[in-house]
C-alpha positions in Angstrom: -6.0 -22.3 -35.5 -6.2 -19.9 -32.5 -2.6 -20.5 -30.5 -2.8 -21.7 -26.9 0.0 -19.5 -25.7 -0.4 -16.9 -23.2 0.9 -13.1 -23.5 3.7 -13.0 -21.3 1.8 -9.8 -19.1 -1.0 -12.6 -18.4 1.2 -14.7 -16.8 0.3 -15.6 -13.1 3.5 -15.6 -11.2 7.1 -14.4 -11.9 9.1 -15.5 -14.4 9.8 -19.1 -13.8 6.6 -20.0 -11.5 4.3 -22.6 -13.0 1.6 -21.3 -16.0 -1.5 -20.8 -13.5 -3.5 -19.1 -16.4 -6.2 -22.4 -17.0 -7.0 -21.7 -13.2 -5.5 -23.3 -10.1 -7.3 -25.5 -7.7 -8.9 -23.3 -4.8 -6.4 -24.9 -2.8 -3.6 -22.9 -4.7 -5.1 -20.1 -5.3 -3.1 -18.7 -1.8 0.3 -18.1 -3.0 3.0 -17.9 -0.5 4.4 -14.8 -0.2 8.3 -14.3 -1.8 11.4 -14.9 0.3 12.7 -11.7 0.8 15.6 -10.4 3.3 14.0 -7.8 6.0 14.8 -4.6 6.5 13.9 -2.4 9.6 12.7 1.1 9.3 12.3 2.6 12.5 11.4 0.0 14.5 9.1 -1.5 11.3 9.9 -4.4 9.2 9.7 -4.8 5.6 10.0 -7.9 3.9 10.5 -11.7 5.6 7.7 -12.4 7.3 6.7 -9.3 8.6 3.2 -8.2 7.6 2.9 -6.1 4.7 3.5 -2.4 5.7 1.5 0.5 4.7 3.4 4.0 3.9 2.6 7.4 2.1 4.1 10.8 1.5 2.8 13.6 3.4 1.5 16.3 1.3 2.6 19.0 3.3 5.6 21.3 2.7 8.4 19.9 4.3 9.7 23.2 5.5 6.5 23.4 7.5 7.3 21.8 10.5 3.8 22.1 12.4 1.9 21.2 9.6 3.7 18.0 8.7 3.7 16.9 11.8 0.2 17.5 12.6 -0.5 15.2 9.3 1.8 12.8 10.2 -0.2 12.0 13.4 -3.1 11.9 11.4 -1.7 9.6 9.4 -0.7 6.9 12.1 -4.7 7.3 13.2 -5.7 6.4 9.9 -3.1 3.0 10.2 0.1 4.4 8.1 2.9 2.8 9.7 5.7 4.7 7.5 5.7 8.1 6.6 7.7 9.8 3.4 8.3 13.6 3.3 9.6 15.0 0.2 13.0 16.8 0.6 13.3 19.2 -2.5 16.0 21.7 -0.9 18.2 22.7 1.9 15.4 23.9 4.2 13.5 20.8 4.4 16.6 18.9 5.0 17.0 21.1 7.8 13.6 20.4 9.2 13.5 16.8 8.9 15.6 17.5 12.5 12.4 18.2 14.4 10.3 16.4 12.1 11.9 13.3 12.9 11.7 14.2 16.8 8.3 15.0 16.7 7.1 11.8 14.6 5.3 9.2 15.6 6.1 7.1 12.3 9.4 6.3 11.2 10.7 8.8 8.8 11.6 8.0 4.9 13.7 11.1 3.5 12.6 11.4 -0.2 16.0 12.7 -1.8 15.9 13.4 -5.8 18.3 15.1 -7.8 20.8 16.4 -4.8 23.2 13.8 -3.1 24.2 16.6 -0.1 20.2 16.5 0.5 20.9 12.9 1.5 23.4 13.7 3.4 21.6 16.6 5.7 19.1 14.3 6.3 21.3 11.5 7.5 22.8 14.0 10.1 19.0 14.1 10.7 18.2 11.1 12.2 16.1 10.0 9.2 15.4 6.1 9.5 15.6 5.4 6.1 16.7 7.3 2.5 15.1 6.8 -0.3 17.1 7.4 -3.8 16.1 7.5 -7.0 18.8 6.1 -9.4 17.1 8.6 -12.5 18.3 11.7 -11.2 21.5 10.6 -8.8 23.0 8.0 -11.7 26.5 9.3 -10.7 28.3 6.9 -8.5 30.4 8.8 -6.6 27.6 10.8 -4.9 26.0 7.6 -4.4 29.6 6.3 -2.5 29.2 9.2 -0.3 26.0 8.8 0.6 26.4 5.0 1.3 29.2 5.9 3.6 27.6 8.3 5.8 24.2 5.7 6.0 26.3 3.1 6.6 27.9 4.5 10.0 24.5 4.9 11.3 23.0 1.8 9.7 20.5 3.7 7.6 18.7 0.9 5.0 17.8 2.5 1.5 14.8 2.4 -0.7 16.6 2.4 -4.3 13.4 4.0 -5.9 13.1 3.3 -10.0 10.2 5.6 -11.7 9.5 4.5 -15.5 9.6 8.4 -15.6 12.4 9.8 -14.2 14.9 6.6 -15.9 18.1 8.1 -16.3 17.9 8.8 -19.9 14.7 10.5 -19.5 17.0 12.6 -17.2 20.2 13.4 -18.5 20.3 14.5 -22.0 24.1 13.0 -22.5 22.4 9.3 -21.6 19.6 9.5 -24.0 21.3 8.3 -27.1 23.0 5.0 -25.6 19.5 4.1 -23.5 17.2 5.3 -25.1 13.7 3.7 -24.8 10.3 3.6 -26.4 8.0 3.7 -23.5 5.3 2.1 -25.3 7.6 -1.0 -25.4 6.2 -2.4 -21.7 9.1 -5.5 -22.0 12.1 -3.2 -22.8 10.8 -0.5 -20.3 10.4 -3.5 -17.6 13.8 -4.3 -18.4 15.6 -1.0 -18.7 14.1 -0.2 -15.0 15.5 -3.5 -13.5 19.0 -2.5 -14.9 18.9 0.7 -13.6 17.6 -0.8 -9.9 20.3 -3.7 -10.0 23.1 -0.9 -10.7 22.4 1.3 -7.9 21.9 -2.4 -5.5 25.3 -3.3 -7.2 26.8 0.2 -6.0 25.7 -1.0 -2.3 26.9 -4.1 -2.5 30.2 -3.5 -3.2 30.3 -1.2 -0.7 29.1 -4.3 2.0 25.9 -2.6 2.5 22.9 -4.9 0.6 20.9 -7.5 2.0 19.0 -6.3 5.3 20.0 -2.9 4.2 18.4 -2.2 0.7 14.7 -2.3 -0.5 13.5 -1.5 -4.5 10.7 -0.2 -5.7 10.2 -0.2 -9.4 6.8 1.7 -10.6 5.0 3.5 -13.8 1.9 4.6 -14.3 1.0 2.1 -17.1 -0.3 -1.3 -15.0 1.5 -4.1 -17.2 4.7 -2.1 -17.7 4.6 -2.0 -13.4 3.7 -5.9 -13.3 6.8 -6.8 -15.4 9.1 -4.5 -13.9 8.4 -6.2 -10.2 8.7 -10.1 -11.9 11.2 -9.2 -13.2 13.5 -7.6 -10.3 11.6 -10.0 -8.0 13.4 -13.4 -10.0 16.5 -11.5 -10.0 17.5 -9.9 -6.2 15.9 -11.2 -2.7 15.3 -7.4 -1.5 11.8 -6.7 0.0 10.0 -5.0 -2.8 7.8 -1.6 -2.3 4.8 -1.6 -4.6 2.5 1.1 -6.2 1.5 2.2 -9.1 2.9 6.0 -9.7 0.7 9.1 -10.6 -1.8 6.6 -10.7 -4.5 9.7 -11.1 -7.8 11.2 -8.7 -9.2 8.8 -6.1 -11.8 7.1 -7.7 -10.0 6.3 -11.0 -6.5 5.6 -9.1 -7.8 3.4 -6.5 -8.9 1.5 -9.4 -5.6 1.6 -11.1 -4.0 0.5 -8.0 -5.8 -2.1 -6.6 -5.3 -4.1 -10.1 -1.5 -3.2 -10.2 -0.8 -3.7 -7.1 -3.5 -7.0 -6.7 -1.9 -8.5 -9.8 1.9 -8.4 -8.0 0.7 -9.0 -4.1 -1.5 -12.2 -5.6 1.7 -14.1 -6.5 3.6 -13.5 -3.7 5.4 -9.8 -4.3 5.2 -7.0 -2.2 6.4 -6.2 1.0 5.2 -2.9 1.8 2.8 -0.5 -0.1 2.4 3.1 -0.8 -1.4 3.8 -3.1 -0.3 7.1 -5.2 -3.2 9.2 -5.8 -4.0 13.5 -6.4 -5.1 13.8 -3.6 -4.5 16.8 -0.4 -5.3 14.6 2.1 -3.1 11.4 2.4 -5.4 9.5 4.6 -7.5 8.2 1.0 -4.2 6.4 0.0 -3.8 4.6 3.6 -7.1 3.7 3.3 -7.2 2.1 -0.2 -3.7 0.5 0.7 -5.6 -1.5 3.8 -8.8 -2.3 1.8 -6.1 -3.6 -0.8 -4.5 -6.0 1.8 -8.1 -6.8 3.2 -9.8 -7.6 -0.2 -6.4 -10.1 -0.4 -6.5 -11.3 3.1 -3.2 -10.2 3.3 -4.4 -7.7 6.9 -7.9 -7.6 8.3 -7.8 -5.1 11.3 -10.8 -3.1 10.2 -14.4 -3.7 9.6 -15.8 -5.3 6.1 -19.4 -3.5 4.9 -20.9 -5.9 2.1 -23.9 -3.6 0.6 -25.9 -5.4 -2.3 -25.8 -3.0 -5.9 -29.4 -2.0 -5.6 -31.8 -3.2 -8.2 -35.4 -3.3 -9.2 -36.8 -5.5 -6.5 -35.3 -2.9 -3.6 -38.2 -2.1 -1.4 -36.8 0.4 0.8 -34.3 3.2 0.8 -31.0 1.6 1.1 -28.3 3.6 0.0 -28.7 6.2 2.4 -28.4 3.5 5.0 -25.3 2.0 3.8 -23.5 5.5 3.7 -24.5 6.2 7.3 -22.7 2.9 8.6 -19.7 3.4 6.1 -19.2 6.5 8.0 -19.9 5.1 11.3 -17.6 2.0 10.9 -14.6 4.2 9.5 -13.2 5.1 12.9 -13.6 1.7 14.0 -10.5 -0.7 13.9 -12.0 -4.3 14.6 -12.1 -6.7 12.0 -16.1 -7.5 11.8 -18.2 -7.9 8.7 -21.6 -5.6 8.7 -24.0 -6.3 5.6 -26.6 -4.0 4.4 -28.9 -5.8 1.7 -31.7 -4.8 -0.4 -34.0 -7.7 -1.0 -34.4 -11.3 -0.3 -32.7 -12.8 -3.7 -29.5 -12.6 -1.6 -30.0 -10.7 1.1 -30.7 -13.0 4.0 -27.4 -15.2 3.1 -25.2 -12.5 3.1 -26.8 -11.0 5.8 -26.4 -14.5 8.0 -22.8 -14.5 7.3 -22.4 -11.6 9.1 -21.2 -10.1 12.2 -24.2 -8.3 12.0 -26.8 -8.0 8.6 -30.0 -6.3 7.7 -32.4 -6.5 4.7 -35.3 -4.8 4.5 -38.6 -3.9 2.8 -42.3 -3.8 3.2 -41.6 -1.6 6.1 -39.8 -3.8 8.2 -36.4 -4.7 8.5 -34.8 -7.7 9.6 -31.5 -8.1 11.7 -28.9 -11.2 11.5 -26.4 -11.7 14.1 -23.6 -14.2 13.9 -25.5 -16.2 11.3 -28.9 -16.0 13.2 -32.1 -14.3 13.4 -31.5 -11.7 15.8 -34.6 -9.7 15.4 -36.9 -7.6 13.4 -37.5 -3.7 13.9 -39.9 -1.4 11.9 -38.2 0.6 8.8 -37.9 3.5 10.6 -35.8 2.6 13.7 -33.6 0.2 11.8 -30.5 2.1 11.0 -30.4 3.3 15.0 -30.7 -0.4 16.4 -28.4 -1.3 13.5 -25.8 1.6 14.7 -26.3 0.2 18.0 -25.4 -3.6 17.5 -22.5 -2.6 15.5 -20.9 -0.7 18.7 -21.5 -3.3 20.8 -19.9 -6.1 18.7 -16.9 -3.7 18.3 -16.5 -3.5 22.0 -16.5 -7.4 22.3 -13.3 -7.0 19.7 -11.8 -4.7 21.5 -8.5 -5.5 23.1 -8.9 -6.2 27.3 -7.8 -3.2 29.2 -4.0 -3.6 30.1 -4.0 -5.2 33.7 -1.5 -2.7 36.4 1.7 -3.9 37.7 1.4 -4.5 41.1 3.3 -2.0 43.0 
């Protein structure tokens, strides 16, 4: 006889929440996000009841002043609201000076291996240090660098990597903690440790709550789930979420929106950074947003629904729906548009539009706001669709800031 229990990775919720696995009512199915304590980064907070913050790295070298800045403005276009450069020696410590001036986005230091990095960038002005308790297990350094934050009031990101776990590290560790990565629970486990010794270190030294954030992440999806239950039942620090070295676009947007859906679904997450090989940073804000949008967690850009093209398609569609998802990228509005092939479902999801179209035997037909708006010929029906999508975008638009009187 086939047992009824469920795997402990299939779980919905942390440890201790109710088994949801037979299905909730639709009711539930909304679960309230995690208590957490807020920190504030710059000006942005993480955790409580702020909204859930996107970040990234820049993929710039650090040393490279111009150039990191120049992406870093980018970035904020593209609706980062934190921005992470890596500090892997003396000379991008020194820069974080004018990056930090120059930034539009609050500035995360990424420090690995070399406390005294820390500490150049908090003479920077950095608005936040991020640590990774792997490479800097020792606690002095840690002390020091705690000090120095504290006198400015510089909150931490204590930042675990499956990957970089002290052991994997430092040889003279491996024998006491040594751990089969292939075991998810003791992997989960041995990462929480590690993130609840460094939060220990700041506690005792009156620097935790509204001070620290954790990330825990691996590359391997259930190993990642755990590892945030886990620390998330344990501490109330906001948690960051990805999925690390999570691989190329396609195949690590895929990887991350079910890691990170999984965790932000029952309530974890507080801010998010999508890892993926990519040069250009903007394709990991942009999967981070269409993460939160997909769970309704943010919706301040547009929605394109486009049917998967079958048999029954009666005109060219695809073309179509590339032109508006390259017309609505810019746009920051949070409409629907719907581009659909046929009539099996076409005119529903077209009517629950903003704006829809179907089309075929050379005409095509436009919804608006649920109604028949009107129908064009074939050929003029991606320029009138273009059209009405620009004009329902400027009703979103936010009213013109009205002059003081002077």
């Amino acid at each position: 006889m086939r047992s009824s229990s469920v795997h402990p990775c299939l779980r919905l919720g942390p440890p201790g929440s109710p088994n949801l696995s037979a299905g909730p009512p639709a009711a539930s199915l909304v679960v309230p996000r995690r208590k957490s304590i807020p920190v504030n980064v710059g000006g942005v907070v993480i955790g409580g009841a702020a909204p859930i913050a996107v970040q990234t790295m820049t993929k710039t070298d650090t040393r490279d002043v111009k150039a990191t800045l120049r992406q870093i403005h980018e970035l904020k276009e593209s609706g980062c609201e934190i921005v992470r450069p890596a500090v892997p020696d003396r000379e991008a410590a020194e820069a974080l000076k004018e990056i930090v001036k120059g930034s539009p986005l609050p500035v995360i230091a990424d420090i690995h291996y070399d406390h005294t990095l820390a500490l150049m960038a908090i003479e920077a002005g950095v608005h936040c240090l991020r640590l990774n308790p792997g490479n800097i297990p020792d606690r002095d350094k840690v002390v020091r660098v705690v000090t120095a934050a504290k006198e400015r009031q510089i909150p931490f990101r204590i930042g675990v990597n499956a990957g970089s776990l002290p052991e994997e590290v430092h040889k003279s560790m491996r024998e006491q903690h040594q751990v089969n990565r292939d075991d998810r629970e003791r992997t989960a486990d041995r990462m929480v440790e590690v993130a609840l010794g460094h939060c220990k270190i700041l506690e005792d030294l009156d620097y935790g709550p509204g001070f620290v954030k954790v990330s825990l992440k691996a590359t391997d999806v259930w190993t990642n789930v755990m590892a945030n239950r886990k620390f998330a039942a344990a501490r109330p620090y906001p948690i960051h979420l990805g999925v690390t070295e999570s691989g190329p676009v396609q195949a690590g947007s895929i990887r991350s929106a079910v890691g990170l859906g999984i965790l932000l679904a029952e309530g974890i997450g507080d801010t998010i950074r999508v890892s993926l090989a990519t040069s250009d940073p903007r394709e990991e804000v942009r999967v981070a947003h269409e993460v939160l949008k997909t769970l309704a967690f943010r919706n301040e850009s547009p929605t394109l629904v486009a049917c998967p093209t079958c048999g029954r398609l009666e005109y060219d569609m695809v073309p179509t729906v590339k032109a508006v998802e390259s017309h609505i990228a810019a746009l920051k509005v949070p409409i629907t548009v719907a581009v659909m092939g046929c009539v099996v479902n076409g005119p529903a999801e077209a009517r629950h539009a903003d704006i829809g179209v179907t089309g075929g035997r050379g005409k095509g037909v436009i919804f608006k706001r649920g109604k028949l708006y009107r129908t064009v010929p074939q050929e003029e029906l991606l320029t009138v669709l273009l059209a009405e999508i620009d004009a329902i975008a400027a009703e979103h638009a936010p009213a013109p800031a009205t002059p003081l009187p002077t």
